[in-house]
PyMOL commands that place a pseudoatom at each C-alpha (Angstrom):
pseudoatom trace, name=CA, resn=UNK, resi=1, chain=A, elem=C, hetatm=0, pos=[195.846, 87.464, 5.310]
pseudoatom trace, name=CA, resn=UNK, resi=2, chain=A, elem=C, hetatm=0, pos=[196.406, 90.867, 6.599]
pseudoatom trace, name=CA, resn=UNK, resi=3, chain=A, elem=C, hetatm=0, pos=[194.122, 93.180, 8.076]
pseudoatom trace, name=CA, resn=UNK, resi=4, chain=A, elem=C, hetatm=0, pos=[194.331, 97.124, 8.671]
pseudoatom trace, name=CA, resn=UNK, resi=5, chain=A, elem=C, hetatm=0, pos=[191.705, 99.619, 8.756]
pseudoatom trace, name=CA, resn=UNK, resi=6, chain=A, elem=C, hetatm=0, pos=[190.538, 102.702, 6.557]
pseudoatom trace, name=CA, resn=UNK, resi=7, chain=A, elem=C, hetatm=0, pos=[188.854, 105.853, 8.023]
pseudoatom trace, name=CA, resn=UNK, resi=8, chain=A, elem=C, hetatm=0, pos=[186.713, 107.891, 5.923]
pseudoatom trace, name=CA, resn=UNK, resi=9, chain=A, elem=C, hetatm=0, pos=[184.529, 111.180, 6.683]
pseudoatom trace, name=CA, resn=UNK, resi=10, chain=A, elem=C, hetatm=0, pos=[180.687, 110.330, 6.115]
pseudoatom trace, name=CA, resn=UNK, resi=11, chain=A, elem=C, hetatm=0, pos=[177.369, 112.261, 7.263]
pseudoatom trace, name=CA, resn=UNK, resi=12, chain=A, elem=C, hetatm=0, pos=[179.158, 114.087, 9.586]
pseudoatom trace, name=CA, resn=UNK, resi=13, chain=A, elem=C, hetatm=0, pos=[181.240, 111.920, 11.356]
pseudoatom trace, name=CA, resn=UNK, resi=14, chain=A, elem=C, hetatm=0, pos=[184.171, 109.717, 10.912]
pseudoatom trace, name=CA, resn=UNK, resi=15, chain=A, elem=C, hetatm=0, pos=[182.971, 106.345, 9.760]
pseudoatom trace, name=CA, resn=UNK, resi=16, chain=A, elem=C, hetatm=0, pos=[185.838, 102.840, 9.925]
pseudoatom trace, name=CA, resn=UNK, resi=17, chain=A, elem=C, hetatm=0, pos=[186.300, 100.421, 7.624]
pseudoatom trace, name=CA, resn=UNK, resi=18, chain=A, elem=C, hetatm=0, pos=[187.795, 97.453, 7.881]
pseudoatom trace, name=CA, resn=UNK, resi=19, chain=A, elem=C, hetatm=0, pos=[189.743, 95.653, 5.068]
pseudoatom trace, name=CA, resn=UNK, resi=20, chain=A, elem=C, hetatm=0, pos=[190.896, 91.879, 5.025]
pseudoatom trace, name=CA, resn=UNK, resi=21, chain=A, elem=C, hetatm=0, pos=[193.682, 91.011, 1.957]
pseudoatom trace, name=CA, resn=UNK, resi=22, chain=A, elem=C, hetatm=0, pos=[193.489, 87.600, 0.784]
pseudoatom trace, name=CA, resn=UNK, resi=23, chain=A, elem=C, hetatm=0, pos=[195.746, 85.695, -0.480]
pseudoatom trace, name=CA, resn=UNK, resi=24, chain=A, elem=C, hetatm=0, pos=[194.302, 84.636, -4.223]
pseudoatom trace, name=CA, resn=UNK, resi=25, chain=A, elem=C, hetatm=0, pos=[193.082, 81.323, -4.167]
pseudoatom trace, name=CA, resn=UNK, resi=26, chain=A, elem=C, hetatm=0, pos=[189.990, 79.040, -6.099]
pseudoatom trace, name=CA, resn=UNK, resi=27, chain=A, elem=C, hetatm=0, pos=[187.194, 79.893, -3.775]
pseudoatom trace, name=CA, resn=UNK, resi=28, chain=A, elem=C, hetatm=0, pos=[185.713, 83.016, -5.888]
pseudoatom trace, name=CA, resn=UNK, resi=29, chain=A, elem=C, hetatm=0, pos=[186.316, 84.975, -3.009]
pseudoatom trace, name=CA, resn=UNK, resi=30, chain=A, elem=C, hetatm=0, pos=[187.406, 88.606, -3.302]
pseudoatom trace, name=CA, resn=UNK, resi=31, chain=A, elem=C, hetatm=0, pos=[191.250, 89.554, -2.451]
pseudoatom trace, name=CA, resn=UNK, resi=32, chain=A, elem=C, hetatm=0, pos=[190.042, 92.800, -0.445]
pseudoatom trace, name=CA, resn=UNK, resi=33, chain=A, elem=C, hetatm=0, pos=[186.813, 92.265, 1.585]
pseudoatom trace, name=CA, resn=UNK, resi=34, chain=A, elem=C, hetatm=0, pos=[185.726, 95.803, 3.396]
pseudoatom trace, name=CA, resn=UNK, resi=35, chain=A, elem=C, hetatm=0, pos=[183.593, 95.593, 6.485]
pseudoatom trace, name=CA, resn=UNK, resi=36, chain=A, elem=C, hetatm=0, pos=[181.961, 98.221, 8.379]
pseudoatom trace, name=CA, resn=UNK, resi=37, chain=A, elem=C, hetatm=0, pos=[180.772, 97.067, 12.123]
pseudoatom trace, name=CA, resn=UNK, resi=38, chain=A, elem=C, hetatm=0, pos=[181.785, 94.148, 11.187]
pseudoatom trace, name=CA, resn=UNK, resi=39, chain=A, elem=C, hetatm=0, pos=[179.460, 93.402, 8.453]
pseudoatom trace, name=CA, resn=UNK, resi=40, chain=A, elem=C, hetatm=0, pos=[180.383, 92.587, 5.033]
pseudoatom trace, name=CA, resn=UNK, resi=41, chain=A, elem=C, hetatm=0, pos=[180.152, 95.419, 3.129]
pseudoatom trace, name=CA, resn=UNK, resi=42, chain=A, elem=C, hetatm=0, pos=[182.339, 95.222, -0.172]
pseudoatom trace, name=CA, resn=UNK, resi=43, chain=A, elem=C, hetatm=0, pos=[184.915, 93.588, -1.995]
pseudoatom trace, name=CA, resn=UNK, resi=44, chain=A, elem=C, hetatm=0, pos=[187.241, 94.385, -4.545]
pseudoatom trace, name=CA, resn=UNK, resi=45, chain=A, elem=C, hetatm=0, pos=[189.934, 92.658, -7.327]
pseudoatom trace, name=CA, resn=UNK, resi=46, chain=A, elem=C, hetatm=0, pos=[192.672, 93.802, -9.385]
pseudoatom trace, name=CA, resn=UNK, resi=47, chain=A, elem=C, hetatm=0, pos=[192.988, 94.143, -12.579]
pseudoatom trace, name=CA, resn=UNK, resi=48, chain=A, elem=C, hetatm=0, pos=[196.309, 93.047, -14.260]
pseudoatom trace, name=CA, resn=UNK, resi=49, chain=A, elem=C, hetatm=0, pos=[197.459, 96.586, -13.862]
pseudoatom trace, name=CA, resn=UNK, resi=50, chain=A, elem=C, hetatm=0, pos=[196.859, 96.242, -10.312]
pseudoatom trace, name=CA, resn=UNK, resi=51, chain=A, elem=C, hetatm=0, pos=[193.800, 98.687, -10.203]
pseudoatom trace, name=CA, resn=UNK, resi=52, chain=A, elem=C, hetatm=0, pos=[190.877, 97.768, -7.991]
pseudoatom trace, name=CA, resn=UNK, resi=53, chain=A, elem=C, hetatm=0, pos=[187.208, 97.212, -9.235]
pseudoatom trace, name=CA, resn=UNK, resi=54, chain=A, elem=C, hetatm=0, pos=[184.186, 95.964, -7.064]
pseudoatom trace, name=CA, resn=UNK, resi=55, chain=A, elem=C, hetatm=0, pos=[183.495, 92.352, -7.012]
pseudoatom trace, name=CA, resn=UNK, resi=56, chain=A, elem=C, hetatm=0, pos=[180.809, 92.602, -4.657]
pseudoatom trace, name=CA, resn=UNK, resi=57, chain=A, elem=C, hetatm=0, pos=[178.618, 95.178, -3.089]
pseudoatom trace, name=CA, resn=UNK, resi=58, chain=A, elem=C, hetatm=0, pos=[176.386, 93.642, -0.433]
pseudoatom trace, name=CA, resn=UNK, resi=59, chain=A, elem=C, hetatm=0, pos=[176.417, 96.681, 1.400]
pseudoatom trace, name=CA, resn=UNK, resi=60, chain=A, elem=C, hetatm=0, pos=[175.241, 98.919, -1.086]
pseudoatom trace, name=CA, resn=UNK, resi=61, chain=A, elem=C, hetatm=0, pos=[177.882, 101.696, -0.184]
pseudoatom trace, name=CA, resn=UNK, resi=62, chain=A, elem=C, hetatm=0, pos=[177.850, 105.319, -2.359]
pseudoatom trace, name=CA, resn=UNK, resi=63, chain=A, elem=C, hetatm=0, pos=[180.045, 104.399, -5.522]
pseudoatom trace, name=CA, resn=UNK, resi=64, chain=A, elem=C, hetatm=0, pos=[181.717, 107.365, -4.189]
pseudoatom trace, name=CA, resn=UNK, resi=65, chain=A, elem=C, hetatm=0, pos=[182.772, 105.788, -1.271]
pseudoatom trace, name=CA, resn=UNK, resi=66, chain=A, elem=C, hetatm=0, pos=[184.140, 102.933, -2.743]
pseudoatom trace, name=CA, resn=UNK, resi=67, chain=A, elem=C, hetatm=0, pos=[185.975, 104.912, -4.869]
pseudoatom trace, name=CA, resn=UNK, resi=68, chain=A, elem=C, hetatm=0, pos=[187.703, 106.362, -2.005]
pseudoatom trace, name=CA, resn=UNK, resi=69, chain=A, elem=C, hetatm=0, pos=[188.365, 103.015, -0.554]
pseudoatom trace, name=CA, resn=UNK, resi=70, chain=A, elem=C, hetatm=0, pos=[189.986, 101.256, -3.738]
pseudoatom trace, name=CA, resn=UNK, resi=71, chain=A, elem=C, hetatm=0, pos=[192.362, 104.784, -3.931]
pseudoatom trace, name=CA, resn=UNK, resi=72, chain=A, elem=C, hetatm=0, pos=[193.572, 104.441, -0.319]
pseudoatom trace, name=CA, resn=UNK, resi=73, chain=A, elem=C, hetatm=0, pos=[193.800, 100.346, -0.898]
pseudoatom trace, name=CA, resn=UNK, resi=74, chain=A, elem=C, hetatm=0, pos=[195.915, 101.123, -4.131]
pseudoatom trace, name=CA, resn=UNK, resi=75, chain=A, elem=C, hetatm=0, pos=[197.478, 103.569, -2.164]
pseudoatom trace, name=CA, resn=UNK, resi=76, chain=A, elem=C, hetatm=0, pos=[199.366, 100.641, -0.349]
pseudoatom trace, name=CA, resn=UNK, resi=77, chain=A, elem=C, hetatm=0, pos=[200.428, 98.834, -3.225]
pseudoatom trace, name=CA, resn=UNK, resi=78, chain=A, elem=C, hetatm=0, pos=[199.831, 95.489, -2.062]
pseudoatom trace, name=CA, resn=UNK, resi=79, chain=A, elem=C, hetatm=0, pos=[200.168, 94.269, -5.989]
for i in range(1, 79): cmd.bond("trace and resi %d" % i, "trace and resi %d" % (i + 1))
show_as sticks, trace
zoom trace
C-alpha cells in the first residue's frame, strides 16, 4: 500500500487529496481510494490498458475533478 497526496485548485483555494494504492486483492475494494479530510471520497480501477475509471463516488466530487485526479494518478504509472 502506498500513499501520496494530490493537490488540486477548487473554489478558490487549493484543496488536498489523498490517495491510498492497493494492492489488488478479492475484497471488491478499489486499487486507488481518494480521500479528502480524511473522508472517503472516491475510488478508481484500471482498465486492462491501465486507464482509470470510478468505482465509487461516495463523495459526490465534480466529474471534472475526478477527471483531474485519474490524469495525475495515470500520470504515475503505477500499472
Amino acid at each position: 500500500m502506498e500513499k501520496f497526496l494530490i493537490e488540486l485548485p477548487q473554489d478558490s483555494q487549493q484543496t488536498m487529496y489523498e490517495v491510498i494504492d492497493y494492492a489488488h486483492d478479492e475484497n471488491n475494494r478499489c486499487k486507488f481510494m481518494i480521500f479528502r479530510e480524511g473522508k472517503l471520497v472516491a475510488g478508481f480501477e484500471p482498465d486492462s490498458r491501465g486507464f482509470l475509471h470510478v468505482c465509487k463516488n461516495p463523495g459526490n466530487v465534480d466529474e471534472a475533478i475526478l477527471d483531474i485526479l485519474a490524469e495525475k494518478i495515470e500520470s504515475y504509472n503505477f500499472h
